[in-house]
C-alpha positions as a Python dict, from the first residue, in 0.01 Angstrom:
ca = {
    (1, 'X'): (0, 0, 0),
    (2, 'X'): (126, -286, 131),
    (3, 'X'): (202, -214, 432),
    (4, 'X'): (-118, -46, 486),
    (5, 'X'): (-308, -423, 420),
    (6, 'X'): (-57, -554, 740),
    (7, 'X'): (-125, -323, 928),
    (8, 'X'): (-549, -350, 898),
    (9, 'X'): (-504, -692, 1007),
    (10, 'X'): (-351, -641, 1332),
    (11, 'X'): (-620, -590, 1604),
    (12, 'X'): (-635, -369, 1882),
    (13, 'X'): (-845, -411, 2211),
    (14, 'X'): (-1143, -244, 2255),
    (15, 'X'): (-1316, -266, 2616),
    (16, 'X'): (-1685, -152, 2693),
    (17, 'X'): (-1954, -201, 2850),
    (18, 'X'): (-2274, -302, 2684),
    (19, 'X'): (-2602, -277, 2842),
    (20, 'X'): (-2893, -15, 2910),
    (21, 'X'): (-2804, 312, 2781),
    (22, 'X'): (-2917, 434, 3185),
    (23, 'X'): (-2759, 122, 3367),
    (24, 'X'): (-2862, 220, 3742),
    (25, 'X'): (-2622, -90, 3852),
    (26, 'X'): (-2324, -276, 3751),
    (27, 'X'): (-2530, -637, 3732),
    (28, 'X'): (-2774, -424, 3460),
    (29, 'X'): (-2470, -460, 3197),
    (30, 'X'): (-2182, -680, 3122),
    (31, 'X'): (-1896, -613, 2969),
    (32, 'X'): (-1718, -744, 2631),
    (33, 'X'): (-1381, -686, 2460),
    (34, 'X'): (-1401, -658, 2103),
    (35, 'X'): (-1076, -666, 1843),
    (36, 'X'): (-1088, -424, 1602),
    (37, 'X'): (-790, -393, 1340),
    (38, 'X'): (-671, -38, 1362),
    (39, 'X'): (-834, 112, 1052),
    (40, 'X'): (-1185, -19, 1190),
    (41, 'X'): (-1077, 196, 1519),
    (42, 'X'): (-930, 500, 1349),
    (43, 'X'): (-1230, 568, 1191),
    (44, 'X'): (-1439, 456, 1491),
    (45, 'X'): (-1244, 730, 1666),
    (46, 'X'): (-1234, 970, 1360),
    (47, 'X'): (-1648, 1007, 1402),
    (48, 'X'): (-1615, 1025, 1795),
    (49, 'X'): (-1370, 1286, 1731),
    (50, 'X'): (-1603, 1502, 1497),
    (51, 'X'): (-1888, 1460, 1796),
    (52, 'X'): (-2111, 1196, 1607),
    (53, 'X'): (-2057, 937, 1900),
    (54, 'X'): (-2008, 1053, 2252),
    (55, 'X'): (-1710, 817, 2275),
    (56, 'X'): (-1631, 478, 2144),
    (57, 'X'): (-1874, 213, 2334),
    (58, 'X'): (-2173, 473, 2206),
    (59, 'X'): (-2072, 367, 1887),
    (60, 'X'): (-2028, 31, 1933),
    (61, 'X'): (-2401, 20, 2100),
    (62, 'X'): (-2548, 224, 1818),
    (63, 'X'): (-2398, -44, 1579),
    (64, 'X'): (-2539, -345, 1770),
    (65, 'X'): (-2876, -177, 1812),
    (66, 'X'): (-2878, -121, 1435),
    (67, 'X'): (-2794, -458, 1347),
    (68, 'X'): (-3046, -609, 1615),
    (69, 'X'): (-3299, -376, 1440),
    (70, 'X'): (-3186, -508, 1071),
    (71, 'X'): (-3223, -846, 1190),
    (72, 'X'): (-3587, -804, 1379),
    (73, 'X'): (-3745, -1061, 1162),
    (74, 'X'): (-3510, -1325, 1278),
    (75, 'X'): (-3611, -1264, 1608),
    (76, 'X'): (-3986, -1312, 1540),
    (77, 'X'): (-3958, -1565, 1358),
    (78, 'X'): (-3709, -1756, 1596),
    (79, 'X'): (-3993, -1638, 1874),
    (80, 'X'): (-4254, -1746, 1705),
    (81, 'X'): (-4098, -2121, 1690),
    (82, 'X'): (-4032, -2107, 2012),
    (83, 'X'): (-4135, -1838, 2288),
    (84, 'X'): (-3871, -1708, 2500),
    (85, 'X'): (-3869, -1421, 2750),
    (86, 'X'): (-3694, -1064, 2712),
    (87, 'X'): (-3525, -870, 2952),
    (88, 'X'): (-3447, -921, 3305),
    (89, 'X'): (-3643, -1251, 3441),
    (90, 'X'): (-3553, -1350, 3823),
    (91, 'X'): (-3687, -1690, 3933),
    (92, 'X'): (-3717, -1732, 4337),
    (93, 'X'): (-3748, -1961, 4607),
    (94, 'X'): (-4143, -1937, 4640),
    (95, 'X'): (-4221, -1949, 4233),
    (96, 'X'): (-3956, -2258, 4213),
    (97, 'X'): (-4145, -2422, 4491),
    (98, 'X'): (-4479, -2373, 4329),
    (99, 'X'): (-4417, -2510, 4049),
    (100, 'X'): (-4218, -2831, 4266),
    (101, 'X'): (-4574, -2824, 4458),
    (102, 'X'): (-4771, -2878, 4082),
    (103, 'X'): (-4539, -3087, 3957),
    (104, 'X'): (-4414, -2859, 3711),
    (105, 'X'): (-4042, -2922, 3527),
    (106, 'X'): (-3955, -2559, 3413),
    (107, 'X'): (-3761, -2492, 3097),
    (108, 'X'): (-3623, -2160, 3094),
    (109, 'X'): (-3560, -1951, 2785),
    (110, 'X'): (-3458, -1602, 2838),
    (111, 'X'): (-3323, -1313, 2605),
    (112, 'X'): (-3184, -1108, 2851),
    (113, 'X'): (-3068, -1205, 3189),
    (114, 'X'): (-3141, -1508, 3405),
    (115, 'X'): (-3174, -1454, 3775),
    (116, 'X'): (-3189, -1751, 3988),
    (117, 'X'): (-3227, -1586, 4323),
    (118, 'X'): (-2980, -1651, 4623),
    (119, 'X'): (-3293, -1759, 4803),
    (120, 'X'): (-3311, -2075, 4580),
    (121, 'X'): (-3122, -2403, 4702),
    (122, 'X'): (-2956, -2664, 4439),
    (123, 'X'): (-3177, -2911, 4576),
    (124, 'X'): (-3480, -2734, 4453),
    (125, 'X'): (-3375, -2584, 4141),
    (126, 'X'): (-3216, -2964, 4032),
    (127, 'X'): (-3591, -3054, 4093),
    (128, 'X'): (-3762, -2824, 3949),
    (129, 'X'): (-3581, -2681, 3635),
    (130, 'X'): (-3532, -2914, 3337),
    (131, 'X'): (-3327, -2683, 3103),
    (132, 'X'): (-3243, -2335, 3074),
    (133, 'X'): (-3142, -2130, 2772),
    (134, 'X'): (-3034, -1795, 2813),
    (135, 'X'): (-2886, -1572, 2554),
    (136, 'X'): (-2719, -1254, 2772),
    (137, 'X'): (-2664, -1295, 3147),
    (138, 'X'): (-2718, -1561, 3362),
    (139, 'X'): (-2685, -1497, 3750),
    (140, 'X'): (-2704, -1757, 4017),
    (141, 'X'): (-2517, -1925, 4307),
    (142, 'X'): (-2232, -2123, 4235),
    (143, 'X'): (-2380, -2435, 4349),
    (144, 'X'): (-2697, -2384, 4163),
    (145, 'X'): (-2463, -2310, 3836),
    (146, 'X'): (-2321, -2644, 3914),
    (147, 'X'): (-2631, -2846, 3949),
    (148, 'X'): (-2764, -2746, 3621),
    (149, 'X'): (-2517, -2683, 3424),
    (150, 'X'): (-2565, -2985, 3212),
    (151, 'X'): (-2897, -2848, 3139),
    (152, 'X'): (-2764, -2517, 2991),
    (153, 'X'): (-2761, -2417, 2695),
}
């Protein structure tokens, strides 16, 4: 029995990628490595093996959605303090120099991913974004990472 304990402490690897269950590009997902002891994965692997998961990252995605779903209220409530944007949201050159144009600091909060277009200099997104929050993905030129990321959070 002992050595049974040991041996569900170890953890092995598990690489997948998580992200829309039709993910028409490799920016629509990103990928995570999760440690699982080997008892967790034998039995993740036991259910894949009788067919109830396709293969191991459909179970690991069926998991997360079922705990995102369990915890929907947190979410509302955390939206409700404080609105924030789902999915994909892409900010660009013209919509950055809009708001510049109105005088308009932008603080981004996304749930999902972050797109600050190519098109968009550091200049202009130093100037026009105050602080950006994204929990997911966040895309954007090195230089505009740079200039704000003390503004990330």
């Amino acid at each position: 029995m002992m050595d049974v304990m040991q041996e569900s402490r170890h953890e092995a690897p598990l690489a997948m990628t998580l992200g829309a269950k039709l993910a028409a590009k490799p920016g629509d997902s990103e990928k995570i490595t999760v440690n699982l002891g080997f008892v967790d994965l034998g039995h993740v692997d036991l259910l894949v093996s009788e067919g109830v998961y396709a293969n191991r990252s459909d179970f690991i995605r069926t998991a997360i959605r079922n705990q995102i779903e369990r915890h929907a209220d947190i979410t509302r409530q955390s939206v409700a303090r404080k609105p924030i944007e789902f999915g994909l949201r892409r900010y660009g050159r013209v919509e950055l120099e809009a708001a510049l144009a109105a005088g308009i600091r932008l603080e981004i909060r996304v749930l999902g991913l972050a797109v600050i277009a190519d098109d968009v200099s550091a200049d202009l997104a130093s100037a026009t974004i105050a602080s950006i929050e994204v929990l997911g993905g966040f895309q954007a030129s090195p230089a505009v990472k740079r200039v704000l990321a003390g503004r990330l959070f």
